[in-house]
C-alpha positions in Angstrom: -77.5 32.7 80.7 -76.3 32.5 84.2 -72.1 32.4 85.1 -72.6 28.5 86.2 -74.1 28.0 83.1 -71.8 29.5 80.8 -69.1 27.6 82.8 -70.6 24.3 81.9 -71.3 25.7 78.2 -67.8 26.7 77.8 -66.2 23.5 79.4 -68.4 21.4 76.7 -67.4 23.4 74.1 -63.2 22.8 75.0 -64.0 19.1 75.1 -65.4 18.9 71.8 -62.8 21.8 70.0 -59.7 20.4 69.0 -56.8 21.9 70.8 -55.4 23.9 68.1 -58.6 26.1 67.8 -57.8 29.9 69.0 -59.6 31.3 72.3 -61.1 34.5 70.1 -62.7 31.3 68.1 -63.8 29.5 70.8 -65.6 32.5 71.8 -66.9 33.3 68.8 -69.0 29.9 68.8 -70.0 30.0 72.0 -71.5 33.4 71.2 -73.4 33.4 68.1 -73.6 29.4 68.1 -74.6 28.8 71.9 -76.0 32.3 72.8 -73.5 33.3 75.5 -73.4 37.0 76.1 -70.2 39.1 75.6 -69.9 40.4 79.2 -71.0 36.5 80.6 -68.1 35.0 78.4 -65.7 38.0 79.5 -66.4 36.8 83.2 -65.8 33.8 82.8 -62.4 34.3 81.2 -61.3 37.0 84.1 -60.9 39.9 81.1 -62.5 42.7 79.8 -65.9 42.7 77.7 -64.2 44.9 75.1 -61.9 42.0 74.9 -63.9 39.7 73.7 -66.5 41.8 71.6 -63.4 43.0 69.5 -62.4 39.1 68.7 -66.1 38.1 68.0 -66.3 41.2 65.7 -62.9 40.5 64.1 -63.7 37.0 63.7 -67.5 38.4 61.8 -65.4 40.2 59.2 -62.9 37.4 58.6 -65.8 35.4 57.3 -65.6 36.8 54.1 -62.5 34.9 53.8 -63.7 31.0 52.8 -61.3 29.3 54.7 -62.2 31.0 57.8 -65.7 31.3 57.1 -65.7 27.4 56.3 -63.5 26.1 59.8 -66.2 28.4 61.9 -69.2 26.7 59.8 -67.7 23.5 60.5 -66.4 23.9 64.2 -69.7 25.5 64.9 -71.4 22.5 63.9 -69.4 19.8 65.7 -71.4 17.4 67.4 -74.5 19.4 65.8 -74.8 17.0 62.5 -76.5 20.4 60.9 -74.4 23.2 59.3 -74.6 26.8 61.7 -76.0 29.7 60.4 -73.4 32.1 58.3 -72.9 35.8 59.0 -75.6 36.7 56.8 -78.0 34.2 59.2 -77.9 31.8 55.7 -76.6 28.2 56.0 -74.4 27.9 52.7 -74.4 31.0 50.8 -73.5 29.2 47.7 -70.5 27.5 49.6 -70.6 24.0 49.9 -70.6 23.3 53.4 -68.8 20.2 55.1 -69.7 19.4 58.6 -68.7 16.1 59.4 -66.1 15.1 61.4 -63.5 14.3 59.3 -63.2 17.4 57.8 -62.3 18.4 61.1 -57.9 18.5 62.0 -58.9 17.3 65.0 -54.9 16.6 66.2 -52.7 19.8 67.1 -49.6 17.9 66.7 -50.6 17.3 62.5 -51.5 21.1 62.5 -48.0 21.8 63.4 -46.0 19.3 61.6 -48.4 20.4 58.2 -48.4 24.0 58.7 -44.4 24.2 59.1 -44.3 22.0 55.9 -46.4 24.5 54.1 -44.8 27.8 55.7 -41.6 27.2 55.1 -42.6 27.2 50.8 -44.7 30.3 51.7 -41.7 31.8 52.7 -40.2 31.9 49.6 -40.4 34.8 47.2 -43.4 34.8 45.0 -45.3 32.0 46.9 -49.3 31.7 47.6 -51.4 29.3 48.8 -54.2 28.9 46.1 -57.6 27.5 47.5 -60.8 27.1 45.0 -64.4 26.4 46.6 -64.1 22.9 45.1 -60.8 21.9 45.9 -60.4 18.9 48.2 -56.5 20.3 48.5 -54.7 23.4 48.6 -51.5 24.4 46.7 -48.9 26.3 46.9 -47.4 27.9 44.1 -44.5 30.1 43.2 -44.2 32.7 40.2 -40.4 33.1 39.0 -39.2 36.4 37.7 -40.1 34.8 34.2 -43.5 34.8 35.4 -43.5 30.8 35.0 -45.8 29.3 37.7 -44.5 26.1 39.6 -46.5 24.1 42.4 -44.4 23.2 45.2 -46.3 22.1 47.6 -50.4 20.1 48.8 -51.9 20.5 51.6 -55.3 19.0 52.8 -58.0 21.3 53.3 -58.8 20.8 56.9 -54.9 22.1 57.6 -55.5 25.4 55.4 -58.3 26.3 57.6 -56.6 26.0 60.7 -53.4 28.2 59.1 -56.3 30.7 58.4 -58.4 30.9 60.9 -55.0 30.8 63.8 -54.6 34.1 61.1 -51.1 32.0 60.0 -52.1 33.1 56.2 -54.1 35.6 55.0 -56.7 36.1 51.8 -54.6 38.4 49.5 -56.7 37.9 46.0 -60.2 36.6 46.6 -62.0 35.4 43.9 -63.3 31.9 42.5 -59.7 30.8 43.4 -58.7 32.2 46.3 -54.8 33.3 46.8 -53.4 33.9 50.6 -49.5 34.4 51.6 -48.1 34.2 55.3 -48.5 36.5 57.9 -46.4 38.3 60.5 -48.2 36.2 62.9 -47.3 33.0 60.4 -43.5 34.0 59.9 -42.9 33.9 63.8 -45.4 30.6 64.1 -42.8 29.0 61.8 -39.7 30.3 64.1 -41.3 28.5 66.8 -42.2 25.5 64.8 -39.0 25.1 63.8 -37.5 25.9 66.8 -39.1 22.8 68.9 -39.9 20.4 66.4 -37.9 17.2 65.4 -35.4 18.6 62.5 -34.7 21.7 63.9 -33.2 23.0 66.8 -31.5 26.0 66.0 -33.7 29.6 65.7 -33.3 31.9 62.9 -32.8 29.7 60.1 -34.2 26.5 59.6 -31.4 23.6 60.9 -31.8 19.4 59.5 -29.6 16.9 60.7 -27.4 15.9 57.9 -25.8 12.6 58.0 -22.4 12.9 56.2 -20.7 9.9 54.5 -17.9 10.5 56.1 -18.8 10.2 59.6 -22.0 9.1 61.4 -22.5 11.9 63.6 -25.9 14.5 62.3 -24.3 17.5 60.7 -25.6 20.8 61.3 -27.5 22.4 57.7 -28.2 25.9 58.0 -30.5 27.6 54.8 -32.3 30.6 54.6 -35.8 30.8 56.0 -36.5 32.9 52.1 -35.3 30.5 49.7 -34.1 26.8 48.6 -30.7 26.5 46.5 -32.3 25.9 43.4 -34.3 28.7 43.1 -31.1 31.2 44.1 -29.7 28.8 41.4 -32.1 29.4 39.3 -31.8 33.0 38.7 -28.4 32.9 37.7 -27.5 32.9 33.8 -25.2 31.0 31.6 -22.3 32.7 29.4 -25.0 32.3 26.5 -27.5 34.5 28.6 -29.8 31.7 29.6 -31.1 30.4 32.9 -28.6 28.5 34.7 -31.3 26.1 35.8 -34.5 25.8 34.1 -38.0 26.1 35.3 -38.0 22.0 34.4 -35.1 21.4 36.7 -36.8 23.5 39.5 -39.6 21.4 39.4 -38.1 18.3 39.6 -36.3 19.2 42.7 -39.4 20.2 44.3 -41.2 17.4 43.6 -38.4 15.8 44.9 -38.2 17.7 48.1 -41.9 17.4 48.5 -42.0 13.5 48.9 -38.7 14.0 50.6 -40.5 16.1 53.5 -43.9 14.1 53.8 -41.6 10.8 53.8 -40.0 12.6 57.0 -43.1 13.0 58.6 -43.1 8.9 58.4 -39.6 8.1 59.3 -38.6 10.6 61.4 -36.0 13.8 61.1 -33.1 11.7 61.8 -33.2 8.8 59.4 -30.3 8.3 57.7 -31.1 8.4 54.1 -27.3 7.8 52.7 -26.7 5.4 55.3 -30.3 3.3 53.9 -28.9 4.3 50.3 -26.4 2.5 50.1 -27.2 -0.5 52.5 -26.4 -4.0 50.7 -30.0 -4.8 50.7 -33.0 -2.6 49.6 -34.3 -0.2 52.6 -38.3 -1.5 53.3 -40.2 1.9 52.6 -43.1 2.4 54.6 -44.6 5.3 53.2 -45.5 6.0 49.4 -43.5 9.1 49.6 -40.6 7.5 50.9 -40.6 4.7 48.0 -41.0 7.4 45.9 -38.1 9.3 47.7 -36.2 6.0 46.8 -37.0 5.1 43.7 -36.1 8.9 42.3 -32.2 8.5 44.0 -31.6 5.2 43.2 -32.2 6.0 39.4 -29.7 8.6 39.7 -27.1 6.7 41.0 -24.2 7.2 43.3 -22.6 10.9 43.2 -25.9 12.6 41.4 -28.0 11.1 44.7 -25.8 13.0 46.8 -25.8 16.4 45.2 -29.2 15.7 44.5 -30.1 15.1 48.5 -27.7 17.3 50.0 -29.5 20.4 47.8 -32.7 19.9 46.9 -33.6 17.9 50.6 -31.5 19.4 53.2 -31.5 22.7 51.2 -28.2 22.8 52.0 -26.1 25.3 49.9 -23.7 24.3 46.5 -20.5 25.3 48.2 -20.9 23.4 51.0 -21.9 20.4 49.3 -18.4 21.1 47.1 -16.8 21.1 50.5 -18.4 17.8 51.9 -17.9 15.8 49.0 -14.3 16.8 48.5 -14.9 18.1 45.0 -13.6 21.3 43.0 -14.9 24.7 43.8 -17.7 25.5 41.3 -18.1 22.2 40.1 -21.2 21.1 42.3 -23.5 23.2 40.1 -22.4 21.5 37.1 -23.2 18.2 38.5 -26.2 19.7 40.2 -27.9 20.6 36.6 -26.8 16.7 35.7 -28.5 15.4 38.2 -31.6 17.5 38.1 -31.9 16.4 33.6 -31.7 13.2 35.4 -34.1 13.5 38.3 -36.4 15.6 35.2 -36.5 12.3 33.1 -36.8 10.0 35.8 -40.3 12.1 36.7 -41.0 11.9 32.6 -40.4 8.1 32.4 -42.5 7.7 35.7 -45.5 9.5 34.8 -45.6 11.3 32.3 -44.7 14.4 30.7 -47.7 15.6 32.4 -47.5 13.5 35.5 -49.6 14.3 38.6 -47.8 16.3 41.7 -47.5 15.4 45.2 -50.6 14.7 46.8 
């Protein structure tokens, strides 16, 4: 295949890529999908052949991993209608193949917005993303110290394969279900993430614009990148020995947090949940996640809402919560645990004991 040629192949091929895909991806598919030669596609890029025969053979290896094996199968086949041939030159190799265009994230911007949704619980000590081959969805889960499992987070499929293949997350455990946790690459992907996007401007720690009750001007809410309030909280014990919080209480927050962050997506970083709180007439939701947002706070009622926002939304920590609100030193985390029974029945009366999750 002549330079021109690989030119116009290659020029094709960023047309009908979304803008998120990696260039070591992009030439991986246009060398084993559309035949262009190592050295043709290192010309054309102005670098070395090396260069690119150590991303195509990087990318050949990753394979084994199914998220990355399935966003090449399904990138390779864009525009194709037919699935591309797998490293092992067969078409599904008992993987259930998608190729049509919807399964594609086609949008850089929802790549971004998803991915520092999901990083930021990855984060957190004991976290994994948890993909099986016949999952529409991925989860993420934490194990506590008790060894108690709680999902915190969904994320459509499409998403996950972009994390893996931009090498965001790697495989850690795979098997049937398939366990990955963030990478070097995806720790510094979520500084920059949270750097430019709309709720953060601040690098280091993640920053969300509180608005106080007091005044209408965002406050500044610094947490650690590591871990939310309530599962610091949760590792403290009682004079009796017990768990301050229980595994019950955690999960109620994060569900909690979870609609609160996809309802952000919807209303923006700024929206000024107290402010729509207590407005005289009910705030108009626009989002299922943001009626379900509502519907959880206003059953709690004014002073466990606020607790309830300020920790489990805008993570932001018990003492300074104590300090906003006016209230006594180390008695936040007694009204916090109120709150949480609270929020815990509110999920119970809602649906069910064993009511669904997010997503």
């Amino acid at each position: 295949m002549s330079s021109v040629t690989v030119s116009k192949v290659s020029g094709a091929l960023l047309q009908s890529l979304p803008d998120w895909v990696p260039q070591s991806a992009r030439n991986y598919i246009l060398h084993t999908e559309k035949g262009c030669s190592i050295r043709e596609l290192a010309r054309d890029l102005g670098c070395h052949a090396s260069t690119v025969s150590r991303q195509v053979k990087r990318l050949e290896r990753r394979r084994e991993d199914i998220l990355v094996d399935e966003a090449l199968r399904t990138l390779g086949a864009t525009g194709q209608g037919v699935a591309p041939m797998g490293p092992s030159g067969n078409k599904s190799a008992g993987i259930a193949v998608r190729v049509a265009e919807a399964d594609i994230c086609t949008d850089e911007a929802t790549v971004n917005r998803e991915a520092r949704r999901i990083l930021r619980r990855l984060v957190e000590a004991g976290a994994v993303l948890a993909v099986a081959r016949d999952m529409e969805k991925a989860v993420v889960v934490r194990t506590g110290a008790d060894g108690q499992t709680t999902r915190t987070a969904t994320v459509d499929r499409p998403v996950a394969n972009a994390m893996a293949l931009k090498d965001w997350i790697s495989c850690i455990t795979p098997s049937r279900i398939s366990r990955y946790s963030i990478t070097c690459a995806g720790r510094a992907a979520l500084k920059t993430l949270i750097e430019v996007g709309d709720d953060a401007k601040l690098s280091a720690r993640t920053v969300t614009q509180v608005h106080t009750s007091e005044t209408t001007d965002p406050r500044a809410v610094r947490y650690s990148l590591r871990e939310s309030p309530l599962v610091v909280l949760s590792r403290r014990k009682s004079k009796d020995g017990e768990a301050f919080l229980s595994d019950e209480h955690v999960s109620a927050g994060e569900r909690l947090r979870e609609d609160f962050e996809l309802a952000q997506i919807d209303v923006g970083a700024n929206f000024d949940w107290q402010a729509a709180l207590k407005a005289p007439e009910e705030p108009t939701a626009t989002s299922d996640a943001q009626k379900r947002v509502f519907a959880a706070l206003h059953d709690l009622g004014p002073g466990l809402e606020d607790v309830v926002l300020r920790t489990c939304c805008y993570l932001e920590g018990l003492e300074a919560a104590e300090r906003r609100m006016g209230w006594a030193a180390r008695s936040g985390k007694v009204v916090l645990r109120i709150a949480l029974e609270r929020l815990k029945r509110h999920y119970a009366d809602v649906y069910g004991a064993h009511g669904r999750f997010v997503g």
